[in-house]
C-alpha positions in Angstrom: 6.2 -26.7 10.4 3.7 -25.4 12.2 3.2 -21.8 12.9 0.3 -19.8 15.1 -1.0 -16.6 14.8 -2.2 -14.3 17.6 -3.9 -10.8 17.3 -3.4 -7.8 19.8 -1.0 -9.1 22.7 -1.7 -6.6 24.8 0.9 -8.3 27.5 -1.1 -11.0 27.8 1.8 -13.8 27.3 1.6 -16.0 30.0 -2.4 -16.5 28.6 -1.3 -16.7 25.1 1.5 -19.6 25.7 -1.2 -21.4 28.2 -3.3 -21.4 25.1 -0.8 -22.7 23.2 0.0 -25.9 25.5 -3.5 -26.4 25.0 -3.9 -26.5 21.5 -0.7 -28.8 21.4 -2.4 -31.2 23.7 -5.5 -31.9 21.6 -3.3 -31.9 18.6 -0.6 -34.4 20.0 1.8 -32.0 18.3 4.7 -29.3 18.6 4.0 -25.6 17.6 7.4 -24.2 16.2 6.3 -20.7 15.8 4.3 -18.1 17.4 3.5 -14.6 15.2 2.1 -12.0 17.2 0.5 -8.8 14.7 1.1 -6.1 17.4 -0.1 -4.1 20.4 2.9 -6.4 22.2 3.6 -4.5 24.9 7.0 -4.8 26.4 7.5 -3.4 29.4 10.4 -4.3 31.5 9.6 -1.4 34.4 7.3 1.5 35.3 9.4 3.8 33.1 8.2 1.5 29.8 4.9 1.9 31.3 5.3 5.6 31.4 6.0 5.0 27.3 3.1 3.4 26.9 0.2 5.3 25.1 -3.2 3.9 26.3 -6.1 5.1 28.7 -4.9 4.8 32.2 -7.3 2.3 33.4 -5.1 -0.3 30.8 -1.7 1.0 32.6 -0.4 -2.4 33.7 2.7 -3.6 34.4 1.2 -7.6 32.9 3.7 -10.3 33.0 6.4 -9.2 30.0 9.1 -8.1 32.7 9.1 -11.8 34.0 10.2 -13.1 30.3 12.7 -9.9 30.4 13.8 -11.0 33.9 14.8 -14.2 32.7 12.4 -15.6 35.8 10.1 -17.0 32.9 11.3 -18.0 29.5 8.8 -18.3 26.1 8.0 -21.7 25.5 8.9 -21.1 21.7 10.1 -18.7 19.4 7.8 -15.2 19.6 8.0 -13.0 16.7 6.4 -10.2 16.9 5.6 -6.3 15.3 4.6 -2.9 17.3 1.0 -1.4 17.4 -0.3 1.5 18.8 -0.1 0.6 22.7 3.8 -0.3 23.3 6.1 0.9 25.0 7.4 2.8 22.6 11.3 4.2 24.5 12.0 0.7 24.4 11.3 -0.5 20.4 13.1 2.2 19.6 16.0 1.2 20.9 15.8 -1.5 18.5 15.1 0.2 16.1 16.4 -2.5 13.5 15.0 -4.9 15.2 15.8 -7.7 17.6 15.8 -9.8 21.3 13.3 -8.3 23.5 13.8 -11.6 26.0 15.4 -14.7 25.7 13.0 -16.6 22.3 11.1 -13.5 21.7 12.1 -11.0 18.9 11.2 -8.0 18.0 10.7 -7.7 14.0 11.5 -3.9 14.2 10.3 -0.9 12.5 10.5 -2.7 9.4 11.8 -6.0 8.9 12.4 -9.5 6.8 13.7 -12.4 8.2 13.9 -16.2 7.3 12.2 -19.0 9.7 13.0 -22.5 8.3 12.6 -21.2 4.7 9.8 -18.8 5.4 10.6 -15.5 4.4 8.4 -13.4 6.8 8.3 -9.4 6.4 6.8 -6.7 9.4 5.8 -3.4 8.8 5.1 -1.8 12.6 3.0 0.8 14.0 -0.7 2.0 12.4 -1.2 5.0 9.8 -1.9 8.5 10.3 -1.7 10.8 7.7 -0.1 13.6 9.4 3.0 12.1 10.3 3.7 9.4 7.6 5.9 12.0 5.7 8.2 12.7 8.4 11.0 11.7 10.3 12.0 9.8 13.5 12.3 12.7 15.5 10.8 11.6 18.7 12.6 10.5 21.2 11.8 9.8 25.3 11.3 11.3 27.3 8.1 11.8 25.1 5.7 15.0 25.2 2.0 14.1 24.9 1.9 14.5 21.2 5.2 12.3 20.4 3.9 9.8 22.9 1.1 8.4 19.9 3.3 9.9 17.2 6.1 7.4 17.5 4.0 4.7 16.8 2.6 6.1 13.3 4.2 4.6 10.5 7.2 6.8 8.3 6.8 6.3 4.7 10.5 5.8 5.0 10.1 1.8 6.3 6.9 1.6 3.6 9.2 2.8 0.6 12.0 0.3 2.0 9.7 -3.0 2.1 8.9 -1.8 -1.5 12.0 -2.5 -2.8 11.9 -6.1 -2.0 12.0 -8.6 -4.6 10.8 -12.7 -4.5 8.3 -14.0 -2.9 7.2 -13.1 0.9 5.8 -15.9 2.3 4.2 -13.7 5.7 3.5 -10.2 6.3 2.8 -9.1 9.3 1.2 -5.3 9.8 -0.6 -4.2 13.1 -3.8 -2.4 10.9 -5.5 -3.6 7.9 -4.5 -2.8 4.3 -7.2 -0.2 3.1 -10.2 -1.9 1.0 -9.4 -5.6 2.5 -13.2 -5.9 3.6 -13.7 -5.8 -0.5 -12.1 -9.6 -0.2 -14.6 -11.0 2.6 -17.2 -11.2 4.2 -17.8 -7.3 5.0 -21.6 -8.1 5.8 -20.7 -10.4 8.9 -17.9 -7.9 9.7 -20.8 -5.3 10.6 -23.4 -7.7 12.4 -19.3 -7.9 14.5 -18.5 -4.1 14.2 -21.5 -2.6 13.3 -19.5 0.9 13.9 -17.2 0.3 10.9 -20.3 1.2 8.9 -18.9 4.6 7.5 -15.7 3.2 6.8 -16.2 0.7 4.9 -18.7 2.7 2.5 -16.2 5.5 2.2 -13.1 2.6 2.0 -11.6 4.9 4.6 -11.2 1.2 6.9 -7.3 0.4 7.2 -4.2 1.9 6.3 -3.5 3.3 2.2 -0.2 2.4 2.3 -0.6 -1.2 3.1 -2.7 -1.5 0.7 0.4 -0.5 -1.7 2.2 -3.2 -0.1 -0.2 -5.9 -0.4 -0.6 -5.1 -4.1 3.2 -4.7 -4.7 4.4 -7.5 -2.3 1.6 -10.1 -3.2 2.8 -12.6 -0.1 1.2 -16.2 0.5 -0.3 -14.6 3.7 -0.7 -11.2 5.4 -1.8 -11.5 9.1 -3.2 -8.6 10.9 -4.6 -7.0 14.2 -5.8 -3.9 15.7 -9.6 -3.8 14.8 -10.2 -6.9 17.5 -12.3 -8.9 15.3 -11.5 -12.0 13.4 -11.8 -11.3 9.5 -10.7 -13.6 6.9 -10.9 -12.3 2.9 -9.2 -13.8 -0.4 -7.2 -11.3 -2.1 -6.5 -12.3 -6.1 -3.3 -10.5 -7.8 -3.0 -11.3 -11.7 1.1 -11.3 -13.1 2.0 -8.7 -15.0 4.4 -10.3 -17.0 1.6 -13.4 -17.8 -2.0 -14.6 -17.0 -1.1 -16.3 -13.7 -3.2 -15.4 -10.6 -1.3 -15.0 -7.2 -3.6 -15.1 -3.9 -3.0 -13.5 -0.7 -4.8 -15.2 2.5 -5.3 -12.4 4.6 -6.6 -12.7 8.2 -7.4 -10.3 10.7 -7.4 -12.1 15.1 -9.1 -10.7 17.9 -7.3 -9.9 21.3 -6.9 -12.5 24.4 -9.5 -12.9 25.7 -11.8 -15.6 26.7 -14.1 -16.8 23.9 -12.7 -14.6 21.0 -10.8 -16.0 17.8 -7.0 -14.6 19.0 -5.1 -17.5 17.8 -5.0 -19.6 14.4 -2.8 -22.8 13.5 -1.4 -22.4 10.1 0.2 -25.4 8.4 3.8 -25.3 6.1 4.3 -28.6 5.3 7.2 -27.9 2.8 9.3 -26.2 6.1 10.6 -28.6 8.5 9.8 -29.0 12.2 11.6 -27.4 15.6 13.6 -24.6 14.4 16.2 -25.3 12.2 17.0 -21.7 10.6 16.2 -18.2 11.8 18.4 -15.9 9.4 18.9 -12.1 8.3 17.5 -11.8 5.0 20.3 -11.2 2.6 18.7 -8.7 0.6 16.6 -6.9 3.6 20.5 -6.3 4.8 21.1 -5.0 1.3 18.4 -2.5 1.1 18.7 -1.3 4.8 22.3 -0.5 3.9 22.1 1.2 1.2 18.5 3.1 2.4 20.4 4.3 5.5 21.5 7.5 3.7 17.8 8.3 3.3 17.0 8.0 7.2 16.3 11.0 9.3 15.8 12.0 13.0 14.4 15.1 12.1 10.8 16.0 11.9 11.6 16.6 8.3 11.9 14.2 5.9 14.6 13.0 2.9 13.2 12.7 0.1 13.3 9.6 -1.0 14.0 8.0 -4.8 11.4 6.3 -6.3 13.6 3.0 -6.5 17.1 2.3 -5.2 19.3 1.0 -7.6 18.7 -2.9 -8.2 22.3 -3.8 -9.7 23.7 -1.9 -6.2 21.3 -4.2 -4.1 22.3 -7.3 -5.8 26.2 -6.3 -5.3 25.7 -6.0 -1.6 23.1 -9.1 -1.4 26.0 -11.1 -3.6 28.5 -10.0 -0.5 26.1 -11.6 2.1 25.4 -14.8 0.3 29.1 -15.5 0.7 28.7 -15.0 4.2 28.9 -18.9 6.1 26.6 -17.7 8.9 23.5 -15.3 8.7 22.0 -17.1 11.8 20.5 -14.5 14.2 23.1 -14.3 16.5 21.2 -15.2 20.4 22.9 -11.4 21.9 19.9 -10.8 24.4 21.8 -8.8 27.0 19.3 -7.3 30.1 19.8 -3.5 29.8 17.3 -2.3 32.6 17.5 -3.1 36.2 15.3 -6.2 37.0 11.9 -4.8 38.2 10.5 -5.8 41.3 6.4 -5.3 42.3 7.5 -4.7 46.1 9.6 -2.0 44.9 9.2 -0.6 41.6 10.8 1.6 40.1 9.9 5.4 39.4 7.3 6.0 36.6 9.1 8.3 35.2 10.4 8.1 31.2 14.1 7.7 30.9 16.2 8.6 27.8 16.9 6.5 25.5 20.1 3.7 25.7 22.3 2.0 22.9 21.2 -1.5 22.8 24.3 -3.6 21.8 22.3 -5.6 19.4 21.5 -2.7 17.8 25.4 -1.8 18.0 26.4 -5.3 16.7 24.2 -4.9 13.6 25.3 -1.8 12.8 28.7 -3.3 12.4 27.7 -5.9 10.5 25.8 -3.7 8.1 28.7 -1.0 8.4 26.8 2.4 8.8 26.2 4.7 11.7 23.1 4.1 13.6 19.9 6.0 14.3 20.6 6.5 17.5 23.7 7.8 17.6 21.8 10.8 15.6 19.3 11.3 17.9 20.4 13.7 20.8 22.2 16.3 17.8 18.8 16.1 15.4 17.3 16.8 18.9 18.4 19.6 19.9 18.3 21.0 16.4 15.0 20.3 15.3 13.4 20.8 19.0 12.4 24.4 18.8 10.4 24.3 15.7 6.9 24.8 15.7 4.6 21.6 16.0 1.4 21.2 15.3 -1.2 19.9 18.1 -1.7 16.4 17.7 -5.7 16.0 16.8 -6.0 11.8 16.8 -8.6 12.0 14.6 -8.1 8.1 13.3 -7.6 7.0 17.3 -11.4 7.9 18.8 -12.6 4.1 18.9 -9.3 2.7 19.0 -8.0 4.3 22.8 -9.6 2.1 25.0 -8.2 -0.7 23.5 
């Protein structure tokens, strides 16, 4: 099986799939897989675009509503995670994840899902300190604050991944796991980002919690984006039950663009070719069920366990394993009208819709969904005070 990595998207797909057909031509062979790290970009109409936090001179409608149109279809199955420049009314939506267009899904928040036997785990949205503790309480239309807060990453997805067990084959996060430039080469990182210097002698580069996640997942590979530079390190994780040693290949693409490293063939020759199995993870299902409880659309946040409770998530797991088909079911339904470039539509955010695969999941996992919660924690939680967002981490990262 062969798999390729890209960077930041940044709606660049028709570029990124001409790419693609190019690579395949001077290899005289099939790419099954494309894993994009974030920065995605889905925007079906000018009200996405409205959702989407970036400088305005990056505004652009780009070629995503074609693939959501249906007028253009991916050449091969798109996986991919948020960043911090999507358009963020329409990820939620999916909250748990799913079809964004026909052969490209949307990992969601957090999620784990099987390719052919590769168990591949995504963590999106970037860190900022001040709202990692809270809740999913934003909801479109945005104000100017929520509009960059709704990308920061909730503890609440971080503490979930945690409570994976197994092996994780990929892990896909849009920003780096903090201290990563420890594991490469951090000296030809500079002569690349010579701005980084700071960080990287304070270890202030990348995000604290995924570096908890890299230590307690330990997967084969970790693929990341955001910084716009390719960076490749080696990280070594020792057992703690013996003296094995565990590596992680972590790398780090650059964005589309011409002449920079956005893309990277990786070879699994113990998967098989085309795409034979795209499944739920059984115990992903597990822990978002029993996790749900734990969720909350306010700006406060549950406290969370340390753990949940692993006999509970091997119960729930057992009742999926006797399940014949966790196949992703192929429910892409268009929920937006069809935008059209002679006559687009207002630039104006809308509120937020049920998506039905969101619906269909919910009943499979049997709990009440996030957004049925949203309008009532809404109106609740709306008149407290808020604090002015400062986007301190953002300064370099906005004209992305």
């Amino acid at each position: 099986m062969r798999v390729v990595v890209e960077g930041c998207c940044h709606g660049e797909l028709d570029k990124i799939y001409h790419t693609i057909e190019e690579i395949e031509q001077v290899i005289h062979d099939k790419i099954d897989l494309l894993l994009i790290c974030g920065d995605f970009q889905a925007v079906r109409n000018q009200s996405d675009l409205a959702s989407l936090a970036c400088p305005l001179k990056y505004r652009k409608m780009q070629s995503f509503y074609k693939y959501y149109n249906g007028t253009i279809e991916a050449p091969l199955l798109t996986i991919f995670i948020g960043g911090n420049h999507e358009a963020s009314n329409h990820l939620q939506e999916l909250y748990f994840g799913g079809w964004v267009a026909h052969n490209i899904y949307y990992l969601g928040s957090a999620g784990v899902i099987n390719v052919n036997g590769l168990r591949i785990a995504g963590l999106s949205g970037i860190y900022n300190s001040k709202h990692y503790h809270l809740g999913h309480y934003e909801i479109p239309p945005y104000d100017s604050d929520e509009l960059r807060s709704v990308y920061h990453v909730r503890a609440f997805e971080v503490w979930k991944l945690k409570q994976l067990s197994g092996r994780i084959d990929i892990v896909l996060t849009h920003d780096w796991p903090r201290g990563i430039h420890y594991h490469g080469d951090a000296k030809k990182l500079l002569r690349k980002k010579s701005f980084l210097t700071q960080e990287l002698l304070s270890n202030t580069l990348g995000s604290p919690p995924n570096e908890e996640l890299l230590n307690c997942l330990q997967p084969a590979y970790w693929f990341s984006s955001h910084m716009h530079v390719k960076f490749p390190a080696i990280v070594k994780h020792q057992h703690p039950k013996d003296e094995s040693i565990l590596e992680t290949k972590f790398l780090s693409l650059d964005k589309c663009l011409p002449q920079r490293d956005f893309l990277q063939v990786i070879d699994f020759p113990q998967q098989p070719k085309g795409l034979q199995k795209f499944a739920y993870d059984q115990e992903w299902l597990a822990i978002t069920k029993l996790s749900h409880r734990y969720f909350s659309t306010a700006r406060s946040l549950v406290p969370l366990p340390e753990k949940l409770d692993r006999e509970e998530i091997e119960k729930i797991r057992d009742l999926y394993k006797e399940s014949k088909d966790l196949q992703i079911p192929h429910n892409f339904v268009i929920t937006e009208g069809k935008y059209d470039p002679l006559h687009p539509d207002s630039p104006i955010q809308k509120p937020l819709k049920e998506n039905p695969q969101t619906t269909a999941l919910l009943e499979l996992l049997q709990i009440s969904g996030p957004i049925y919660n949203y309008h009532k924690e809404r109106e609740t939680s709306k008149d407290l005070p808020k604090e002015k967002y400062a986007n301190p981490d953002e300064i370099q990262l906005e004209s992305d």
